[in-house]
mmCIF file of the N, C-alpha and C atoms, coordinates in Angstrom:
data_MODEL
# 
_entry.id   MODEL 
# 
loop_
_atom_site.group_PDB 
_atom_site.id 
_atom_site.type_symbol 
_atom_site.label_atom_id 
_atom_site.label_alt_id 
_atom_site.label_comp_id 
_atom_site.label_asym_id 
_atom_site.label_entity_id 
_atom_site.label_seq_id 
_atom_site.pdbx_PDB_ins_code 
_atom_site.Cartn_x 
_atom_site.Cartn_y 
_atom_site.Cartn_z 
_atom_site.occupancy 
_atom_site.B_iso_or_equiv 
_atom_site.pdbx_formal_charge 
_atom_site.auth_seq_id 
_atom_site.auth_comp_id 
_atom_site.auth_asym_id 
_atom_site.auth_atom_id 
_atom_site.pdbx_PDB_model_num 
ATOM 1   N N  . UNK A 1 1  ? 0.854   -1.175 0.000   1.00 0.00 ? 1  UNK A N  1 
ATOM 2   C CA . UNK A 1 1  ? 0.000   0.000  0.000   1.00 0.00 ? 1  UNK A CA 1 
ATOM 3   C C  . UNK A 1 1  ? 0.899   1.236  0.000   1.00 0.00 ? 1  UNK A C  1 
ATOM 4   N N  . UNK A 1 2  ? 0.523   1.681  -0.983  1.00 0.00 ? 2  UNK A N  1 
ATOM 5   C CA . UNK A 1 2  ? 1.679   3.242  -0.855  1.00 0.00 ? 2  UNK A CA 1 
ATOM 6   C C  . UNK A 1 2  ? 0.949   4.236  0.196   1.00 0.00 ? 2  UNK A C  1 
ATOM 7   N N  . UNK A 1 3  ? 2.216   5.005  0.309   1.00 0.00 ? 3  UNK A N  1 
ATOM 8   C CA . UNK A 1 3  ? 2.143   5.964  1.861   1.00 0.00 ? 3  UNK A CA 1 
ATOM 9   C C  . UNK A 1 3  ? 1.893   7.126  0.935   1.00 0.00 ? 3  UNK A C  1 
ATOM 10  N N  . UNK A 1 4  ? 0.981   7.827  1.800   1.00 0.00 ? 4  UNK A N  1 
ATOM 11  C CA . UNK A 1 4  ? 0.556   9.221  1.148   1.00 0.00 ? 4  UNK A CA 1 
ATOM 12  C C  . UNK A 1 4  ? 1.661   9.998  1.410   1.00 0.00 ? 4  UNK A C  1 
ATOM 13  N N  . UNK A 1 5  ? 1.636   11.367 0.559   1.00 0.00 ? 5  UNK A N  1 
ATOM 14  C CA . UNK A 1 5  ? 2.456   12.270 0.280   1.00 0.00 ? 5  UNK A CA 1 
ATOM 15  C C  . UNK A 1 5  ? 2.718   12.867 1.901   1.00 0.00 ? 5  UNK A C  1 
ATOM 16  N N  . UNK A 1 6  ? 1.518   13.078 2.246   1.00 0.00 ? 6  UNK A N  1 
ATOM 17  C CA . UNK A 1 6  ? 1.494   13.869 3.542   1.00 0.00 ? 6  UNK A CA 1 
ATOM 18  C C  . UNK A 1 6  ? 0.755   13.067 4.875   1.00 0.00 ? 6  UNK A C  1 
ATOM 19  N N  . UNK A 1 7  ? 1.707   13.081 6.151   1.00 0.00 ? 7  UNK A N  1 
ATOM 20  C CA . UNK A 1 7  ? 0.556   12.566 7.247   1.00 0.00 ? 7  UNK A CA 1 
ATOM 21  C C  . UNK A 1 7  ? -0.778  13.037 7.778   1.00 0.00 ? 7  UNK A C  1 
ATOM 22  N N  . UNK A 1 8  ? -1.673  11.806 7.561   1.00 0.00 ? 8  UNK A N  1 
ATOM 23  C CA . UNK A 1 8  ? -2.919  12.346 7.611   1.00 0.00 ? 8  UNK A CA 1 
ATOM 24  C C  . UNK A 1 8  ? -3.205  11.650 9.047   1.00 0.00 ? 8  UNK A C  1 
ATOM 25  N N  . UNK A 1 9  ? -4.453  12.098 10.064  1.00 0.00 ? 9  UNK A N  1 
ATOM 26  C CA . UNK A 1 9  ? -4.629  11.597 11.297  1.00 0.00 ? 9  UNK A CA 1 
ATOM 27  C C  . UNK A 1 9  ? -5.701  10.617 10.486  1.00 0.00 ? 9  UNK A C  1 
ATOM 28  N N  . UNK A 1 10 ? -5.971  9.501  11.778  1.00 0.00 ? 10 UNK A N  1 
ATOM 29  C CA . UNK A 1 10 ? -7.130  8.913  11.581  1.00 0.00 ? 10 UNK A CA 1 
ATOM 30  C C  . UNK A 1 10 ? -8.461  9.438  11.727  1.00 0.00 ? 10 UNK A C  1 
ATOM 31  N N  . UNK A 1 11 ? -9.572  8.938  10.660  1.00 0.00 ? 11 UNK A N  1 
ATOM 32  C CA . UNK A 1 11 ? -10.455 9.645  10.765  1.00 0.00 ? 11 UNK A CA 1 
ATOM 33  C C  . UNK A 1 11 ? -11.534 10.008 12.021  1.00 0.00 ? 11 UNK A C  1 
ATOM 34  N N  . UNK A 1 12 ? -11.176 8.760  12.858  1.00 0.00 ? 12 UNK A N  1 
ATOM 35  C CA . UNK A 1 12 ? -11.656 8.738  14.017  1.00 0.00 ? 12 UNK A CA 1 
ATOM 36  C C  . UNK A 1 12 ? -11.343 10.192 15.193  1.00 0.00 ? 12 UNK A C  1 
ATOM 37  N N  . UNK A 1 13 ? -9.827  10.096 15.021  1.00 0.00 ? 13 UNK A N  1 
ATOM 38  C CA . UNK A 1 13 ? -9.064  11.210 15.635  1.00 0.00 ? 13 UNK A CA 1 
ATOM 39  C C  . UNK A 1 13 ? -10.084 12.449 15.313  1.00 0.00 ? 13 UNK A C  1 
ATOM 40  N N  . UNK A 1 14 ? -10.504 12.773 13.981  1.00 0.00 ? 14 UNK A N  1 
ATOM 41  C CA . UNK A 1 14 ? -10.305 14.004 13.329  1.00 0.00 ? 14 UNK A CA 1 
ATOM 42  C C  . UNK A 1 14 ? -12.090 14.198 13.561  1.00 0.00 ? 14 UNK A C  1 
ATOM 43  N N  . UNK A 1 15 ? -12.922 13.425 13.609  1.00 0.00 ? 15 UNK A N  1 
ATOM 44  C CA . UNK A 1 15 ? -14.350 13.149 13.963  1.00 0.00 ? 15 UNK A CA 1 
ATOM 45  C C  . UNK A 1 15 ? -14.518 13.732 15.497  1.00 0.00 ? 15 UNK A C  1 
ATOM 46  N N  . UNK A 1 16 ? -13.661 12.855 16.425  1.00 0.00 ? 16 UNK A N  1 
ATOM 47  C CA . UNK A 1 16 ? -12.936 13.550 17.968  1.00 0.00 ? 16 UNK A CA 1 
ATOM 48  C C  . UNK A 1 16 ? -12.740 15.105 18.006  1.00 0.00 ? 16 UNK A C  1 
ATOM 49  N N  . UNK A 1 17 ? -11.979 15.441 17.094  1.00 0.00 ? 17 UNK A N  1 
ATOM 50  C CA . UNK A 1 17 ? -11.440 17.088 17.098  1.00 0.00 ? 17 UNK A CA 1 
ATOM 51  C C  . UNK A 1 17 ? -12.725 17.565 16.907  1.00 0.00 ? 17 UNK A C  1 
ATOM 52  N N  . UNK A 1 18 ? -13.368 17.156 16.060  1.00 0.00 ? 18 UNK A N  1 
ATOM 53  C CA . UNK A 1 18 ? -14.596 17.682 14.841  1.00 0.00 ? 18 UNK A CA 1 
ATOM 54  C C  . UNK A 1 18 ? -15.506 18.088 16.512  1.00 0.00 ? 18 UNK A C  1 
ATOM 55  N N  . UNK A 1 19 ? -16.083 17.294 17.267  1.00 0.00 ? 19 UNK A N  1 
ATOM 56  C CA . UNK A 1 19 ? -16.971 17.168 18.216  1.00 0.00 ? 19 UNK A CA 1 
ATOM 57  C C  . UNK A 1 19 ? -16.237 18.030 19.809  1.00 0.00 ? 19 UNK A C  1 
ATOM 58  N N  . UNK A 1 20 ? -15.568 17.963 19.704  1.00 0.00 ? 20 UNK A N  1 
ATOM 59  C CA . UNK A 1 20 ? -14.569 18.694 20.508  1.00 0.00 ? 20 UNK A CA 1 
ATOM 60  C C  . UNK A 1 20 ? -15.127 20.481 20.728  1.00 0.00 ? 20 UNK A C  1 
ATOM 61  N N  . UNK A 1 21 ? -14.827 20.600 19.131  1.00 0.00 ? 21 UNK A N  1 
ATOM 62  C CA . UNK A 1 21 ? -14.745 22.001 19.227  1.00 0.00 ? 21 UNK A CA 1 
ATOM 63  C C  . UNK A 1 21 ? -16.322 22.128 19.027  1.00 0.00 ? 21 UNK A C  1 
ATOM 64  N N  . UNK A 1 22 ? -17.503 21.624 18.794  1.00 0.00 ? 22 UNK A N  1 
ATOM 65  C CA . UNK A 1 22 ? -18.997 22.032 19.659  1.00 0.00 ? 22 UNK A CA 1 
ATOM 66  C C  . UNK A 1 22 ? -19.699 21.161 17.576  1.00 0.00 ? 22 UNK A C  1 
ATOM 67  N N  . UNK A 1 23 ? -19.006 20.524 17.015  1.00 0.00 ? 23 UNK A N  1 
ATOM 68  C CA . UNK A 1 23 ? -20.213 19.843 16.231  1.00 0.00 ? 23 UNK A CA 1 
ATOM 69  C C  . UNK A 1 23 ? -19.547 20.196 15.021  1.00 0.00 ? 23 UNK A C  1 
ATOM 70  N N  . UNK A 1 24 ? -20.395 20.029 13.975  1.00 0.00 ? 24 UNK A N  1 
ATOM 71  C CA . UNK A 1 24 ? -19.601 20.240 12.212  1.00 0.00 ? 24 UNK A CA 1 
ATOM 72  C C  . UNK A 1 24 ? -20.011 21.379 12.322  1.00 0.00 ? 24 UNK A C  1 
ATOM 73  N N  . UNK A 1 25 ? -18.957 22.292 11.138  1.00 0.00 ? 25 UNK A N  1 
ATOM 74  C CA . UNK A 1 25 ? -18.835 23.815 10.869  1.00 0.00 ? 25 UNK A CA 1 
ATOM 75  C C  . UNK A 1 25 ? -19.757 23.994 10.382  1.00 0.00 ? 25 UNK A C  1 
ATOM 76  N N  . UNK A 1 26 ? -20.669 25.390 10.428  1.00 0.00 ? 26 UNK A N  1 
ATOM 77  C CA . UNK A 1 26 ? -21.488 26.089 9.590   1.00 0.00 ? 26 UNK A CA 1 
ATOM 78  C C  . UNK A 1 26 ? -21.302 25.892 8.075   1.00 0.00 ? 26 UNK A C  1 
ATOM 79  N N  . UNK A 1 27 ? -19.923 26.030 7.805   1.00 0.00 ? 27 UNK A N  1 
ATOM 80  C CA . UNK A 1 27 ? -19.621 25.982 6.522   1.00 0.00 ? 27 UNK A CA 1 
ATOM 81  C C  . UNK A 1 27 ? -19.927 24.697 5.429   1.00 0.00 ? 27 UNK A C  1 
ATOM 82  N N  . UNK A 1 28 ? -19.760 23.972 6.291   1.00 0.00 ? 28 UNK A N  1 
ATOM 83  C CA . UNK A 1 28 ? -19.904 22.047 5.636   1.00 0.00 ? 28 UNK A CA 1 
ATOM 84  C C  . UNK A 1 28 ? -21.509 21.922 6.347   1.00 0.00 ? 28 UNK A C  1 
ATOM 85  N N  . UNK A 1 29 ? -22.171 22.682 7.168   1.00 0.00 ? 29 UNK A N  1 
ATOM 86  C CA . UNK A 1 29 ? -23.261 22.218 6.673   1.00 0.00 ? 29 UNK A CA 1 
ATOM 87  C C  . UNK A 1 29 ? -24.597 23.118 5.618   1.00 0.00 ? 29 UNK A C  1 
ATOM 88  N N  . UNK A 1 30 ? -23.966 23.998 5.130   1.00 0.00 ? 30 UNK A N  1 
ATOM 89  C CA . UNK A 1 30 ? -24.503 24.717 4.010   1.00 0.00 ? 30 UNK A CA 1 
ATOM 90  C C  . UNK A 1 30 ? -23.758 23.994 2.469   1.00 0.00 ? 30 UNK A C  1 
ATOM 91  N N  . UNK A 1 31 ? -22.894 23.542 2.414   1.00 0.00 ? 31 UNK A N  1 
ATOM 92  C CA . UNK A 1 31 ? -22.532 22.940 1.415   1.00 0.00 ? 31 UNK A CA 1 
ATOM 93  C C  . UNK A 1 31 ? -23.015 21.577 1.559   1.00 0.00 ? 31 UNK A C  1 
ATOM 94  N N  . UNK A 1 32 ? -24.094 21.037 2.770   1.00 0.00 ? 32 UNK A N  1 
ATOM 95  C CA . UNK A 1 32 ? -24.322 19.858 2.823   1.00 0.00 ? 32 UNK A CA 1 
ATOM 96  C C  . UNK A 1 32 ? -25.785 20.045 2.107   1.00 0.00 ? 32 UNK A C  1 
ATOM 97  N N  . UNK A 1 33 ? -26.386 20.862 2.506   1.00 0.00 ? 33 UNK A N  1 
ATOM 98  C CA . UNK A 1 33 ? -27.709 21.690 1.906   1.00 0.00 ? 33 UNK A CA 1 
ATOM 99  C C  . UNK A 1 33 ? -27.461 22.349 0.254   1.00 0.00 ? 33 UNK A C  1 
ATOM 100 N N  . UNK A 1 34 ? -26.136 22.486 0.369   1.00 0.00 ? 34 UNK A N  1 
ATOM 101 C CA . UNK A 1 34 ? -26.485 22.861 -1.289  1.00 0.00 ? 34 UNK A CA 1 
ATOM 102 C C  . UNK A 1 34 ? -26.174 21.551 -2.220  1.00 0.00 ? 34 UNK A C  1 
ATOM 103 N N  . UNK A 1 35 ? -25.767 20.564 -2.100  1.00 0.00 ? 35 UNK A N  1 
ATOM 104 C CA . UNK A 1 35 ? -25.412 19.784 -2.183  1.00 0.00 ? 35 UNK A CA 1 
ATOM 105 C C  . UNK A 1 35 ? -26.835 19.153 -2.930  1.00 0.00 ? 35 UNK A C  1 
ATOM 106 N N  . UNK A 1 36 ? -27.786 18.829 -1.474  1.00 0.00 ? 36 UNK A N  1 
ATOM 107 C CA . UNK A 1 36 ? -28.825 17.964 -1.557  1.00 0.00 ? 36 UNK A CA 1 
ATOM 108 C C  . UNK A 1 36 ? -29.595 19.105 -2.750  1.00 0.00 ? 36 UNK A C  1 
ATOM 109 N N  . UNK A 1 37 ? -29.753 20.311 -2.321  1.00 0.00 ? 37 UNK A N  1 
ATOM 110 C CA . UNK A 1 37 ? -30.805 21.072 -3.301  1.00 0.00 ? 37 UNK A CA 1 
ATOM 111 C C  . UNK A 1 37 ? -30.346 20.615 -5.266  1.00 0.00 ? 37 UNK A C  1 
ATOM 112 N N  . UNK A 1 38 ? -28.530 20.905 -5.203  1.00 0.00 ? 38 UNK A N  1 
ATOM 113 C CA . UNK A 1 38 ? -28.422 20.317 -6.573  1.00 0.00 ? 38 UNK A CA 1 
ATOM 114 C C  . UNK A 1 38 ? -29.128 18.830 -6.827  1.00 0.00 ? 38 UNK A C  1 
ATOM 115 N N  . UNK A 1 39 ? -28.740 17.858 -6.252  1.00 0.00 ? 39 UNK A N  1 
ATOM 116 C CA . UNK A 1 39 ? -29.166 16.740 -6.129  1.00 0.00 ? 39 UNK A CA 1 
ATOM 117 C C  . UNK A 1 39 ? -30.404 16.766 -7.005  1.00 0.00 ? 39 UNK A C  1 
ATOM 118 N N  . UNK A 1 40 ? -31.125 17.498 -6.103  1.00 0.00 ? 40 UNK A N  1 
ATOM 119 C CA . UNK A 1 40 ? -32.781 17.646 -6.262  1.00 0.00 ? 40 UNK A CA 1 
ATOM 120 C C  . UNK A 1 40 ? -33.190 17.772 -7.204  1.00 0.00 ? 40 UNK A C  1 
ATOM 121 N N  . UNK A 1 41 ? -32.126 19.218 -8.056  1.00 0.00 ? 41 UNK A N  1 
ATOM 122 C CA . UNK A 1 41 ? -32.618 19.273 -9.549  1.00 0.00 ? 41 UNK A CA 1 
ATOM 123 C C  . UNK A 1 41 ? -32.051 18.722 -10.596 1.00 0.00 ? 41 UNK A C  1 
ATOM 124 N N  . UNK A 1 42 ? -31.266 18.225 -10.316 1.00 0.00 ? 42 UNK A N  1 
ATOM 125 C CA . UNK A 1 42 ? -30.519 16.962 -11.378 1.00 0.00 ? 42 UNK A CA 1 
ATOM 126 C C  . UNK A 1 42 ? -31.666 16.075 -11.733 1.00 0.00 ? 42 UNK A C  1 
ATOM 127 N N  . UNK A 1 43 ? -32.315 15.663 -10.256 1.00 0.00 ? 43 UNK A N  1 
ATOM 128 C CA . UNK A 1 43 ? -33.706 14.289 -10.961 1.00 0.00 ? 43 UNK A CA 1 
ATOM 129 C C  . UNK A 1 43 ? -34.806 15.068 -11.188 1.00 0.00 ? 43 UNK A C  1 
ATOM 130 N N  . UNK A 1 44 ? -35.123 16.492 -11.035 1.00 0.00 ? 44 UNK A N  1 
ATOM 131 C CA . UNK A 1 44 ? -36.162 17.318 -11.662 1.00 0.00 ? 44 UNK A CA 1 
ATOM 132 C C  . UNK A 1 44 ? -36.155 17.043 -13.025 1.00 0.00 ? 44 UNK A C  1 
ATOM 133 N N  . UNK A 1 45 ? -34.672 17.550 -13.473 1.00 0.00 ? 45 UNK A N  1 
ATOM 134 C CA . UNK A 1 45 ? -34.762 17.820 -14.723 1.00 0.00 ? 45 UNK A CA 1 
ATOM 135 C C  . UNK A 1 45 ? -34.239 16.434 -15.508 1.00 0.00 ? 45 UNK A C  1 
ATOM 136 N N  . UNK A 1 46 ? -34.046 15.275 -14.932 1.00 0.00 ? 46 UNK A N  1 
ATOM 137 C CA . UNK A 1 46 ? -33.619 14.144 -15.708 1.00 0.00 ? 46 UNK A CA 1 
ATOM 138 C C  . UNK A 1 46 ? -35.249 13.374 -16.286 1.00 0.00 ? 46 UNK A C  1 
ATOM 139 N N  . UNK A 1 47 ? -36.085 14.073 -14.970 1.00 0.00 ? 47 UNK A N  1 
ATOM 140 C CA . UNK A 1 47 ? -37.628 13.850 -15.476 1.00 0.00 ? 47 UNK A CA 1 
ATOM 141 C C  . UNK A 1 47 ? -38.208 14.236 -16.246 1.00 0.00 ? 47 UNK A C  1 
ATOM 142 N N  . UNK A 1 48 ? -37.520 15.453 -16.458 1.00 0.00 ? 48 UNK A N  1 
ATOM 143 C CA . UNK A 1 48 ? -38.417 16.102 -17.869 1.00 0.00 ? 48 UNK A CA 1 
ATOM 144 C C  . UNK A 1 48 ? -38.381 15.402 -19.060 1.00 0.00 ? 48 UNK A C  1 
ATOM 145 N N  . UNK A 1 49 ? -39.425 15.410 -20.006 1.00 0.00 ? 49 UNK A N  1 
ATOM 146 C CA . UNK A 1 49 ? -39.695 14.800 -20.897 1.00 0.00 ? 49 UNK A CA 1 
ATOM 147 C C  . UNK A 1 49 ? -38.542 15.341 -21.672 1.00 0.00 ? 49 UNK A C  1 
ATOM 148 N N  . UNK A 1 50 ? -38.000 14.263 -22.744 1.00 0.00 ? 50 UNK A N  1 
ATOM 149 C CA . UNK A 1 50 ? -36.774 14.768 -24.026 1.00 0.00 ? 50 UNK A CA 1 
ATOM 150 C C  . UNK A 1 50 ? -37.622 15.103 -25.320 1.00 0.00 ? 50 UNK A C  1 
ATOM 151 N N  . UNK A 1 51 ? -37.284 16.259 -25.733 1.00 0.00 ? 51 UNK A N  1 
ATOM 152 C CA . UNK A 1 51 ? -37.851 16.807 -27.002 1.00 0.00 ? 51 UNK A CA 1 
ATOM 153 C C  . UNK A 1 51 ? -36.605 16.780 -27.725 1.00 0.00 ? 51 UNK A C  1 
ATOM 154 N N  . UNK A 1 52 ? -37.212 15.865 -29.229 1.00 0.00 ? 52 UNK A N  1 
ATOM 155 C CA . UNK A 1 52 ? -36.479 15.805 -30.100 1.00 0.00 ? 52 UNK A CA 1 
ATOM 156 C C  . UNK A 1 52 ? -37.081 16.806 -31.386 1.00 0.00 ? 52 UNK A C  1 
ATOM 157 N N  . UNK A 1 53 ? -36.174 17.481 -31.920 1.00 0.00 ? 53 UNK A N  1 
ATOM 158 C CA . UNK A 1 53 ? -36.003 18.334 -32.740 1.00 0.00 ? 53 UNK A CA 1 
ATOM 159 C C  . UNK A 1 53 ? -35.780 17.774 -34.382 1.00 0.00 ? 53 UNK A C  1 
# 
């Protein structure tokens, strides 16, 4: 198994830190919300009927 470029902690560790400092950032959870909203319209519009020309 190759060794990454850089040391990374375990994710467990970093989940620990994460909860430590009071829960996930504001920031990751608005990108968790924009996320789902794209989501949303990806199968909106995969529903729309295809018009062929």
């Amino acid at each position: 198994m190759p060794r990454p470029s850089r040391w990374l902690p375990p994710k467990n560790e970093f989940y620990e830190k994460v909860r430590d400092r009071g829960g996930t950032p504001d920031a990751e959870k608005r990108l968790r919300k924009q996320v789902v909203k794209l989501a949303e319209m990806i199968e909106a519009i995969r529903a729309l009927p295809v018009q062929h020309n």
